[in-house]
N, C-alpha and C positions, 0 to 999 in steps of 0.2 A: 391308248396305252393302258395295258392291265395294272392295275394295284396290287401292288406287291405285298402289300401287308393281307391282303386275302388268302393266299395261300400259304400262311404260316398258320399251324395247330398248335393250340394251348392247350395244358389238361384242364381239365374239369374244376372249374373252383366256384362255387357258392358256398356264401357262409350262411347265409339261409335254410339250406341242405340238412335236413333229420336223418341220424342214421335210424335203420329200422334194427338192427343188432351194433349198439356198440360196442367199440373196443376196449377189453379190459387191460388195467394198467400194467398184469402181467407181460402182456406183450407187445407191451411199449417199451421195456427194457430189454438191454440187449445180455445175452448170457452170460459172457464174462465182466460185466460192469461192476464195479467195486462196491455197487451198495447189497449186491447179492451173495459177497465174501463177510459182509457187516451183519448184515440178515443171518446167513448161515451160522457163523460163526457164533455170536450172541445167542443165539439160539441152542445151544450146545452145552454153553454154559450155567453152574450152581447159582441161581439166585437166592439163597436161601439166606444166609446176611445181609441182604439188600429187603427181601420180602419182610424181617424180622422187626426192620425199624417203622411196620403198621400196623397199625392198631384195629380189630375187626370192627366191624359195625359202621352206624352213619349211612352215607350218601356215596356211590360209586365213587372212585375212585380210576387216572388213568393207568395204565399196567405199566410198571417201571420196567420192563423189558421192551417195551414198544420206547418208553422215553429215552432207555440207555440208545438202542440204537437212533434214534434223534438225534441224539447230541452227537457221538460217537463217527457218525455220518456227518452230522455238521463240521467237525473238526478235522475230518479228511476232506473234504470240499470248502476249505478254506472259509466256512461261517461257523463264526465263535461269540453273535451276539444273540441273546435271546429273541430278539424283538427282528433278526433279518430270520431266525430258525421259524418264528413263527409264520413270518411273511413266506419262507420258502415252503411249509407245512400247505399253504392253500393256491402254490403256483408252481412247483416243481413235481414232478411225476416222479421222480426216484422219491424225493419226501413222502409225496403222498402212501403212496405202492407201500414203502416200510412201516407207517403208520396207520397202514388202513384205514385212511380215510378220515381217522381222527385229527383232530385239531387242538390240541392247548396251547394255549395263548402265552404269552412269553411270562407273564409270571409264574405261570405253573412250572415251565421250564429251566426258568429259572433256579426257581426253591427248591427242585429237584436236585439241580446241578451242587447248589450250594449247599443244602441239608440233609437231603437223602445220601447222598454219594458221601458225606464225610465218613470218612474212618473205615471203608467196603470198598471203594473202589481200587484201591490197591489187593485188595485179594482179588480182587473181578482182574484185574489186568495179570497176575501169577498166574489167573484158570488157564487165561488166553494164550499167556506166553508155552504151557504145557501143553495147549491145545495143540500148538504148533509143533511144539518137537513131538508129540504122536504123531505130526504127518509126515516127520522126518526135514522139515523145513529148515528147523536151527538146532543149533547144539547150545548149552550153558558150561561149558565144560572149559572152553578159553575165551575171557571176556577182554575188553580194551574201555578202559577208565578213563574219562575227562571231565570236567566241567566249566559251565558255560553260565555268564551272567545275563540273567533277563532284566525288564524295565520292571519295575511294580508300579501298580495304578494308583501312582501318589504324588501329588505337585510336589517339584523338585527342588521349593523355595524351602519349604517349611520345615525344616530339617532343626533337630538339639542333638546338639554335640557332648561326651561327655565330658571331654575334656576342658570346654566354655562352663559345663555344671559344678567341676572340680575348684577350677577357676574362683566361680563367686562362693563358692561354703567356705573358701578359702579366704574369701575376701571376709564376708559376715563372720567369720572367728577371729582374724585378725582385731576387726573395728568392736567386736566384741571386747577382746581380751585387753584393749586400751582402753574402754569402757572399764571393769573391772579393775584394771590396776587403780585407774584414777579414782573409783569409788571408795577402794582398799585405802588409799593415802589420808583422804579427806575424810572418811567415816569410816576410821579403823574402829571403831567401836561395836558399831552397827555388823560388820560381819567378823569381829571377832571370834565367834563361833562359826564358820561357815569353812567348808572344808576346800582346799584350793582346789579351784577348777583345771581340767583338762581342754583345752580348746582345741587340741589336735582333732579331738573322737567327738562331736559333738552331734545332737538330731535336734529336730524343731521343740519337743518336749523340754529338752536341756536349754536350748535359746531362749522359750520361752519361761522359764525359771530363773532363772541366772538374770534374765532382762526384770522380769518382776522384783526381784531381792535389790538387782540396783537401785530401782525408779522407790524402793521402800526407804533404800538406804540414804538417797539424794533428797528426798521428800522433805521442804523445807530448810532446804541450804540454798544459798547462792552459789550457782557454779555458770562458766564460761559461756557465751551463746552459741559456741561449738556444741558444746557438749548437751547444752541442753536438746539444740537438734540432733546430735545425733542418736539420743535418748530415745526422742519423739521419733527418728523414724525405725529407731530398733524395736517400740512397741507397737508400731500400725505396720511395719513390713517385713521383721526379720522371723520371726517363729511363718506368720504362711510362706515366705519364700522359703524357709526351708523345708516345710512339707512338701512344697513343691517339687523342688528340686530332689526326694526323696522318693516319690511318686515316676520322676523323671528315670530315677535309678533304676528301679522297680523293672522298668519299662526295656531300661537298656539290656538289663540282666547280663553284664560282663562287655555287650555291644562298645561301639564307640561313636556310634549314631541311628537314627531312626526318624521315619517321619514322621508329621505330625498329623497326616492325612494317611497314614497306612502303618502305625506303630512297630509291627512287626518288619516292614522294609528295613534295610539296612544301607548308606549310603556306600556308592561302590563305583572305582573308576570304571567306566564304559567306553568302548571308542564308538569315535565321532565319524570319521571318515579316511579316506585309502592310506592318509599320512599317520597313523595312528595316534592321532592326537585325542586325548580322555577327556571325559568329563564328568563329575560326581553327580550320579542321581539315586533315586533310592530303587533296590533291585534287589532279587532274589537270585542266588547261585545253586542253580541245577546240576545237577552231578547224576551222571549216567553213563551205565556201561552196556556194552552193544557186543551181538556176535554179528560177522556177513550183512552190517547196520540194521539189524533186529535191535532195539530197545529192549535189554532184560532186565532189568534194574535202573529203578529212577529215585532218587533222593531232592529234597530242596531244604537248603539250608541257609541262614542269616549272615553268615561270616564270609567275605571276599575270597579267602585263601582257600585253595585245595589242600592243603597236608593234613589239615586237622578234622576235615571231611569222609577221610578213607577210610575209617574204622567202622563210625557209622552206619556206611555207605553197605562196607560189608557185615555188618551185621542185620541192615535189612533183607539183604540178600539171603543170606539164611536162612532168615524169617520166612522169607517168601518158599522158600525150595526145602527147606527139611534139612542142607546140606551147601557146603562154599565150592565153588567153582575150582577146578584143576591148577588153572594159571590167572595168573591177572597180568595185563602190561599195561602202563601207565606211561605219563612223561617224567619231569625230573622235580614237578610240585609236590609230588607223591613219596620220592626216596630222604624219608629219613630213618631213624633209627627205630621210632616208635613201630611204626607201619613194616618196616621192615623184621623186626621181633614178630608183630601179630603173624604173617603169613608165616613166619616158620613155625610158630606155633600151632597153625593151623592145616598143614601141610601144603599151605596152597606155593605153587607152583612162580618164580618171583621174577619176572620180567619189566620190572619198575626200575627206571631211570635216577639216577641220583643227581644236583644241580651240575656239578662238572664233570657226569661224564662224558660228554664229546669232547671236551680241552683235553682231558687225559687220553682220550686218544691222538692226539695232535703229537705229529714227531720230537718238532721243537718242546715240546711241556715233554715229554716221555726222557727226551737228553735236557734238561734241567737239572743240576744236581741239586739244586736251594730250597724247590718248595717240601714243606712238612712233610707229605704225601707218597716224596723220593726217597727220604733218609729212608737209612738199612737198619731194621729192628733186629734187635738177637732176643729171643721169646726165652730162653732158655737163664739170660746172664740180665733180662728187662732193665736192657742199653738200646739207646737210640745213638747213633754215630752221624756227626755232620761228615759235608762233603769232604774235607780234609782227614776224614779216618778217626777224630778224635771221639771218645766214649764221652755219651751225656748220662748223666746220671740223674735216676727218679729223685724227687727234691719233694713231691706233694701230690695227693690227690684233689682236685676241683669238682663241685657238682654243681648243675643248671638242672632248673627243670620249666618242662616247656608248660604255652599257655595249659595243656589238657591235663599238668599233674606229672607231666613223665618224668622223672628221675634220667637224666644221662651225667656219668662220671667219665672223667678227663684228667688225663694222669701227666703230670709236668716234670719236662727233664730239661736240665741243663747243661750247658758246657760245660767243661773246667775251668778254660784258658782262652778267649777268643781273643784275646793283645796281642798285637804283630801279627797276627795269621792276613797270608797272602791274602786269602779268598772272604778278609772280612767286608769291605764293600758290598759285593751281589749277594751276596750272603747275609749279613748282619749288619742295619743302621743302627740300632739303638745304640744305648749307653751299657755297658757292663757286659756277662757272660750272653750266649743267644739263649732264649728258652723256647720249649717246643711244648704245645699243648695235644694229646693225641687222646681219642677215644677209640680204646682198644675192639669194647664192641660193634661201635660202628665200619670201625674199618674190616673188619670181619662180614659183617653184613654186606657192605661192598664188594666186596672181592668177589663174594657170591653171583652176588647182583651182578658183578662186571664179568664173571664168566658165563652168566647165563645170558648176558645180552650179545657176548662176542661170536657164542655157540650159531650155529648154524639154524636150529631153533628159536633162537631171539634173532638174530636179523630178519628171518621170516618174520616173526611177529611186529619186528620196529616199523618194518615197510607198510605191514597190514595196517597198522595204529591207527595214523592219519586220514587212510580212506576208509577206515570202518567208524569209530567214536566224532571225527572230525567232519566226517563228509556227512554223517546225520546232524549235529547240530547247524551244516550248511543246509541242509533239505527243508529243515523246520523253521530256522531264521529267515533264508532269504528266497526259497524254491514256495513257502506257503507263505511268508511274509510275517510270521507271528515272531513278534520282537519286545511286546509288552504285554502281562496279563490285565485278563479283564476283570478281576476279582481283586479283591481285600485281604490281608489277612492271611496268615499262614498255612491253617487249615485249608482253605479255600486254592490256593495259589497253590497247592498239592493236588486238587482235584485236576484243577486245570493241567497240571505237568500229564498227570496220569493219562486223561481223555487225550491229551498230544503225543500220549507214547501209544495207547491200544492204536489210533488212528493209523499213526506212522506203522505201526505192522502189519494194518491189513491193510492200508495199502500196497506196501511192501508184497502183501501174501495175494494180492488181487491182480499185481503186476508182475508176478512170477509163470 
């Protein structure tokens, strides 16, 4: 019986085997491979702010256009830590190929990452994004605005609240200020010259004054074993806790928390899993607008909310381009009055959602006659009439202004007579006449808004929203897996957004 394994052929395999001409890395890579849109493209671009932050002389030096596209490349093939870029630098052939063969070691790449690139790599990512509309890729002309919270690289324990800071200043002025009364009663003598203290407005300089002048005034009396401790721990704890606690401020700068391993983080609910259930860690909110899921503008900011992001947002925009975008559409975190004012002032184009516009479009809210939003205004006779036909009359103006300073006014009308009126029930629980709070200009700004979203134009856009701003932050969350940065720090945790936007485009422009 013949053996059957004889007459099968294998190709040629010795690892022994010397080539006599090897193969170069160029033609190990295949033509359309994305690290040759990386190469290409970086190559094309100004490094002249990147080259600016070196200093001539010394000891060579590796070429930060070989390192952008390193990293750059790292972050389109899902490696973002230095020390796996360095290991891929002497084991991957598309690494190699783009580096020529060079190798620095993951501190080099690092320091790069984190100190060369501050404050430049956002102009390097504008070169890219123009690169692209000369190839007719993308337009900046109708953007779609969301944002999205990332992890920051900060134990999720160590978190000061300001509200817990508030809390104890408040305590150490209280225990303060019963300290001084009782010193006032028993040694009126002693601070009969001393001017009464404020305990509301206090800082550790005033604690510790106030604490000094007691312990002068009490020196040599017999007072309560209360008091004497709480003497004792007003001069060994309460002037440093409240520098402390002032330091703490410092830090917050307006915040309402931060960690204590990444100060710049800001605690922010995050979901956990399919049921949307949160959990507070400390994160950074990215805010980016996208044409056809092109990344043309990327912002990262400390505060959870998107409304107070959008001004910002678009003024880097500007920044970057010379000029603001035609249209913006947004969801309904975005429509208030502020934001809405800037784009008309800036001609941009307003397909921004305000919090109830889909309920207003709802039949049953539309035949409502009760809510604010129904009443029938006469501009002319500024009467708002409830459902019953009867005339409310202006009675005051109200102003609020929001966290950023904005001034909005709110004009209040009342009924006449709302006693015995049939339709007082659905209409009016309180006690007395109804009153009605109306902001003229917002509701202006509305109307706007809500014919540009109804127009044939804005449904186009409402539909595009979610699969162009929404379905990139899907690509970069959960298609590259990146959900937490790998950096510290504000400045930093900007670079990294950045190298996750240029990457996302050429991929994008590698996969076109």
């Amino acid at each position: 019986m013949t053996n059957q394994s004889n007459n099968i052929v294998f190709k040629d395999y010795n690892i022994n085997q010397i080539m006599l001409l090897p193969p170069s890395l160029e033609e190990l890579i295949e033509p359309d491979h994305p690290v040759r849109v990386v190469n290409e493209v970086i190559e094309r671009i100004n490094l002249e702010p990147l080259l600016a932050a070196y200093k001539p002389g010394g000891t060579s030096v590796y070429h930060p256009r070989m390192l952008l596209k390193v990293l750059v490349y790292g972050y389109l093939s899902n490696i973002f830590s230095s020390r796996k870029i360095e290991q891929a630098l002497r084991e991957n052939i598309h690494f190699m190929w783009l580096s020529a063969m060079n190798r620095p070691d993951h501190n080099t790449i690092a320091r790069f990452r984190s100190e060369r690139l501050k404050g430049v790599l956002r102009l390097i990512f504008g070169q890219i994004v123009e690169l692209l509309m000369e190839e007719g890729v993308l337009s900046i002309k109708d953007i779609y605005t969301d944002g999205t919270r990332i992890e920051a690289n900060a134990n999720r324990y160590t978190f000061v609240w300001a509200k817990s800071i508030r809390t104890n200043k408040e305590r150490i002025a209280r225990q303060l200020d019963e300290l001084w009364q009782y010193t006032q009663k028993v040694a009126e003598e002693e601070l009969a010259e001393e001017d009464e203290v404020d305990f509301r407005q206090i800082d550790s300089k005033k604690v510790e004054q106030v604490v000094e002048k007691i312990d002068k005034a009490l020196k040599g009396r017999k007072v309560p074993k209360k008091v004497r401790e709480k003497l004792y721990r007003a001069k060994k704890h309460w002037p440093g806790k409240m520098a402390e606690y002032e330091q703490k401020e410092k830090i917050l700068d307006g915040r309402r928390s931060y960690s204590k391993t990444d100060p710049d983080a800001t605690f922010m609910g995050m979901k956990e899993d399919h049921y949307g259930n949160a959990q507070l860690k400390p994160a950074y909110n990215w805010q980016v607008s996208t044409t056809d899921q092109y990344i043309v503008n990327y912002t990262i900011h400390q505060s959870p909310g998107d409304t107070l992001m959008f001004k910002p947002h678009m003024e880097n925009f500007e920044d970057l381009y010379g000029r603001y975008p035609e249209a913006v559409t947004a969801d309904g975190a975005y429509g208030n009055q502020e934001n809405y004012e800037y784009l008309e002032q800036h001609g941009i184009d307003n397909y921004v959602k305000y919090n109830n516009f889909h309920k207003e479009q709802q039949k049953k809210f539309r035949q409502d006659p009760f809510p604010t939003v129904n009443l029938y205004y006469n501009k002319e006779q500024d009467k708002v009439y409830c459902p019953m036909g009867q005339a409310m009359d202006r009675i005051a103006d109200g102003e609020r202004w929001s966290r950023s300073g904005y001034k909005q006014v709110y004009a209040r009308y009342q009924a006449r007579n709302c006693y015995g009126c049939p339709l007082r029930g659905p209409c009016h629980k309180g006690k007395g006449n109804r009153i009605v709070s109306i902001n003229h200009h917002l509701q202006r700004y509305r109307k706007k808004a809500r014919e540009n979203l109804l127009s044939e134009q804005g449904i186009m856009h409402r539909k595009k929203r979610p699969a162009d701003v929404e379905a990139t932050f899907g690509i970069i969350k959960h298609n590259k897996g990146f959900r937490r940065f790998m950096l510290r720090g504000l400045e930093k945790v900007e670079i990294e957004a950045g190298l996750l936007a240029i990457s996302h485009n050429l991929a994008k422009r590698a996969a076109a």
